[in-house]
C-alpha positions, -999 to 999 in steps of 0.1 A, spaced: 592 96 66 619 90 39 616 72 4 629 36 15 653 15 -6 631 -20 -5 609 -14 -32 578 -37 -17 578 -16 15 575 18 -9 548 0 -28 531 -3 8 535 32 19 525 42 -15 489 26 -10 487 34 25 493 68 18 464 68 -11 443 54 11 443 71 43 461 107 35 479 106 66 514 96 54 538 131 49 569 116 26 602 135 20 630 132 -7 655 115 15 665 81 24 645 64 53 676 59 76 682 59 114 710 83 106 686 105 91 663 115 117 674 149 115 657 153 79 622 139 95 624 165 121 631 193 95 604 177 68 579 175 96 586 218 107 585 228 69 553 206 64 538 222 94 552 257 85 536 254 49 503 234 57 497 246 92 513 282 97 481 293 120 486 271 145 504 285 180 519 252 185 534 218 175 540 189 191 561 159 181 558 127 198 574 96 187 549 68 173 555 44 211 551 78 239 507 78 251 497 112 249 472 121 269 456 153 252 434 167 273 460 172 297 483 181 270 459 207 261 459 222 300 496 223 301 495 248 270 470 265 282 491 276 313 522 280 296 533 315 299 539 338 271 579 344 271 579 307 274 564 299 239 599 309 225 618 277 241 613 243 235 599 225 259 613 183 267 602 157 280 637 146 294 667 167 287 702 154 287 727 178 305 760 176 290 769 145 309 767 122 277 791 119 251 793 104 215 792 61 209 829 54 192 816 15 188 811 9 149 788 -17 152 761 3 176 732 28 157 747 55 173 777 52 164 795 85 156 832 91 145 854 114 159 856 129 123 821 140 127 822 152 168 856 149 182 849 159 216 839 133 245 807 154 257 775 164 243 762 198 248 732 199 267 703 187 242 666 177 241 652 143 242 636 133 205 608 113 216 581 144 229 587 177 226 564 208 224 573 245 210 552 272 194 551 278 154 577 308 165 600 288 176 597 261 144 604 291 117 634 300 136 646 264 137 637 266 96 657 292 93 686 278 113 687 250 80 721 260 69 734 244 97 726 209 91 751 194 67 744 171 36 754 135 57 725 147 86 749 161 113 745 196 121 773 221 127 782 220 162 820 245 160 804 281 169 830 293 139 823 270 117 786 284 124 796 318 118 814 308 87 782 294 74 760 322 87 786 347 65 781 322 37 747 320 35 743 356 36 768 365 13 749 340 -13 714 358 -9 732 394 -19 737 406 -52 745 433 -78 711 448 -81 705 486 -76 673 499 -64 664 530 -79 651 551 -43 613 566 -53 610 599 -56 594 614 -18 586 649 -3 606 675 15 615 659 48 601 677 75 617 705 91 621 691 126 641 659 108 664 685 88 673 706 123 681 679 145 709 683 172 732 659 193 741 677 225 778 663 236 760 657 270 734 630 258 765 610 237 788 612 266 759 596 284 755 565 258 789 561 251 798 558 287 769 533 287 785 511 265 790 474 276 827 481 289 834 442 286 822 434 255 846 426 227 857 443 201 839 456 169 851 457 133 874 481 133 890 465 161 882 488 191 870 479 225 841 493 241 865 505 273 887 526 248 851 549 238 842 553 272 879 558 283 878 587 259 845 597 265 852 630 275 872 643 238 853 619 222 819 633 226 815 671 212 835 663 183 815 630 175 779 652 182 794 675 155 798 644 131 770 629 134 755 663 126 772 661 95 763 632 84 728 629 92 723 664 74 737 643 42 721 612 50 750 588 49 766 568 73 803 558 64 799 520 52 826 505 75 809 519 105 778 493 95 794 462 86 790 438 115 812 411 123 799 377 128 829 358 157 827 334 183 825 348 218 830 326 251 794 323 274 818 330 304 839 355 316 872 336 312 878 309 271 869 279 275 885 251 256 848 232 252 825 244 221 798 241 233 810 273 257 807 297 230 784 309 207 781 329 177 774 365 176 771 395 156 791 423 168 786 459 153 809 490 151 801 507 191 796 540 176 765 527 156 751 518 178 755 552 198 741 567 163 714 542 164 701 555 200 700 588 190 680 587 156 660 564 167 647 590 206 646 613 180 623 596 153 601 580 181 594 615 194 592 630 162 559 598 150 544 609 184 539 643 173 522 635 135 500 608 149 
């Protein structure tokens, strides 16, 4: 819970809490508008306090939990499940926002100016897996200072590039000193044949990378493309660079669907990086698999 603004009723939390240790207070204002902040001080209380369990469950203080089958519904929960969250009720995008001042959930078309929710979870009983809660940690930069949480996938992005950009800085690692490299790492080769084959592999409808260039113009060009990039790469794995603007990804929004949408909640933000790393990518990394296989 928050720190509430009536003095008495802090004064009664305060005692109840020194009694019983089962009260966990954050440094936020107990309001309805506000619920957001319990949600995120309950998953970095959990996170900090409880980071062996395999899951969490939240359940509002009127929902009867019946544990033991609670406990059996877990139990058969298969594995690539424990990534989602799992509801009680989920609303699907039929809702929209309350424009009536006077009713608690009230919110302005300043804050959400479109007439339809995305599809969202119900608050009152959910389940997920401590996975799933460090990645919603994680997510924090999305939820703004007034409780409301970014809902624009650029306005995402731009926070995602922000957030980012914040946590770099100046400082130069000096590399420690190693061995030789191997000689099968430092006589590596990229047959034309094997690039042809992961360029034309290439997700032709995918959208464009940094430097502007679609996917369909690589494989278009597959054919020139491929002995002189093999020599290249050759290059430029033999001096163990890579030029920087062919590893700066670029974080856009991208429609779900095939054709734009004008709703938001229709597109999402994703990182897109230059095509031909990622053709690089696949071949060091066959290469370096096979190469551990042989030393261990």
């Amino acid at each position: 819970m928050g720190i509430s603004k009536n003095k008495e009723e802090e004064s009664i939390v305060s005692n109840e809490s020194q009694l019983y240790h089962d009260i966990v207070q954050g440094n936020y204002t107990e309001l309805y508008r506000l619920l957001v902040y319990k949600a995120l001080n309950g998953m970095f209380w959990v996170t900090k306090n409880c980071g062996h369990v395999q899951w969490v469950i939240h359940a509002d203080d009127d929902v009867v939990l019946d544990t033991n089958k609670c406990l059996q519904f877990i139990k058969n929960i298969e594995r690539e499940k424990s990534k989602k969250i799992i509801c009680s009720r989920v609303h699907c995008g039929i809702t929209g926002p309350v424009r009536d001042k006077t009713d608690k959930w009230y919110v302005s078309e300043n804050e959400y100016p479109y007439d339809r929710y995305p599809i969202y979870c119900f608050g009152d009983l959910w389940y997920t897996s401590m996975e799933v809660i460090k990645l919603l940690i994680e997510a924090v930069p999305y939820v703004k200072t007034d409780g409301s949480i970014t809902y624009v996938p650029k306005k995402k992005a731009d926070i995602f590039a922000s957030a980012f950009d914040a946590k770099k800085n100046d400082i130069v690692l000096k590399s420690p000193s190693t061995c030789p490299p191997d000689a099968i790492l430092t006589s590596l080769a990229f047959p034309s044949s094997e690039l042809k084959s992961l360029i034309l592999d290439l997700d032709q409808s995918g959208g464009t990378d940094p430097n502007g260039l679609f996917p369909l113009f690589f494989i278009k060009v597959a054919d020139i493309l491929a002995p002189k990039l093999a020599v290249v790469i050759l290059l430029l794995v033999r001096q163990g660079s890579f030029p920087e603007c062919c590893r700066i990804a670029n974080v856009t929004a991208l429609p779900k669907g095939s054709t734009p949408s004008t709703s938001p909640s229709e597109y999402r933000p994703i990182s897109i990086t230059p095509k031909l790393s990622k053709v690089f990518e696949r071949l060091l990394a066959k290469r370096l698999s096979g190469y551990m296989l042989t030393i261990l």
